[in-house]
N, C-alpha and C positions, 0 to 999 in steps of 0.2 A: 825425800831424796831418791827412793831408790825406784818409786813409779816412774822418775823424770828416766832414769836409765832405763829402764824398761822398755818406754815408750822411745828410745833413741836404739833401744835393738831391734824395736821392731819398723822404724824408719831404715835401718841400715840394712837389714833383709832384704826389705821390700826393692832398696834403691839394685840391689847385687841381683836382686830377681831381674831387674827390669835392663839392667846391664847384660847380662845374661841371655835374656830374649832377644835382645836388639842385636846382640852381636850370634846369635842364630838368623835372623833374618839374614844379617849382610851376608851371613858364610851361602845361607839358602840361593841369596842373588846371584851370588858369585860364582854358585854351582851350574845354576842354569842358562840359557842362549833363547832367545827366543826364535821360531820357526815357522810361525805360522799366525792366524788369526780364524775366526769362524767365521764361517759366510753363512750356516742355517745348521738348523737342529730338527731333527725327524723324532719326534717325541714315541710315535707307536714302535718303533723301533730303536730306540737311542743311541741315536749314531750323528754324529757332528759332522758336516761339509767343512772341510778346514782347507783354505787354502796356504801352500807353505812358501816359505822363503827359505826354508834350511831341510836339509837332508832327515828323515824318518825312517826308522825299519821297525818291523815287527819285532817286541820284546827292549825295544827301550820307554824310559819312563819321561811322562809327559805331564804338566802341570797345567789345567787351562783356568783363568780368571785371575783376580788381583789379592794380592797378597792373604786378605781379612776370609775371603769366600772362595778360595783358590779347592780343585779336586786332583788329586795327584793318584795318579794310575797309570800300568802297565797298558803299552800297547800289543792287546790280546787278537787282534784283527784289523785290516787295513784292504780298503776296497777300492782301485782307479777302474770307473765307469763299471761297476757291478762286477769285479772281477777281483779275485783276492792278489794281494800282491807283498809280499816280503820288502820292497825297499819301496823310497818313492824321493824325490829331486825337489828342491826347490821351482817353483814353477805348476807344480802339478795340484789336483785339486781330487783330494781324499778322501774318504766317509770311512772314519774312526766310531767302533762302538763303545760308549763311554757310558760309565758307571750313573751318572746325574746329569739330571735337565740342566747346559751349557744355555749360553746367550748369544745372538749374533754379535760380534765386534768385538769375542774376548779375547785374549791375547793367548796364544798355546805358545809352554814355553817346554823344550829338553831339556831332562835333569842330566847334568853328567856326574857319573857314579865316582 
């Protein structure tokens, strides 16, 4: 009898863990806006072409990819047509140096803190 409970604490952990994760996800979502998407990745240099939809400035935090393989990093540099720039508009089209090899057509989302 008392493996049966055992094995019933260790189903009830597991389920509070997973309850847990999942409602970190939603809050993660709920944090974020999306802004952008990739148009190309310059590998010798790692710097993503992103074009945006939403407002970016240097020193807010940006998430690119989907949920499982997402890279979440500070925006340390932001270049419109090879020129460094502090803000940038939706409409505009960016070259972020980022931390990891990104993919064309991933989705750049802003964290709000």
């Amino acid at each position: 009898m008392a493996k049966k409970s055992y094995d019933l604490d260790i189903i009830l952990d597991e389920l509070n863990e997973r309850e847990a994760r999942s409602m970190q996800r939603q809050e993660a979502k709920e944090n974020k806006v999306k802004i952008g998407e990739v148009e190309d990745y310059f590998s010798k240099i790692s710097v993503a072409a992103v074009k945006l939809t939403g407002p970016l400035s240097v020193g807010d935090i940006i998430e690119i990819g989907n949920e499982e393989s997402a890279i979440r990093q500070r925006v340390e540099s932001m270049q419109i047509e090879k020129k460094n720039v502090d803000f940038a508009k939706p409409g505009d089209d960016v070259g972020i140096l980022v931390k990891c090899r990104v993919s064309k057509g991933e989705e750049v989302y802003k964290v709000n803190k």
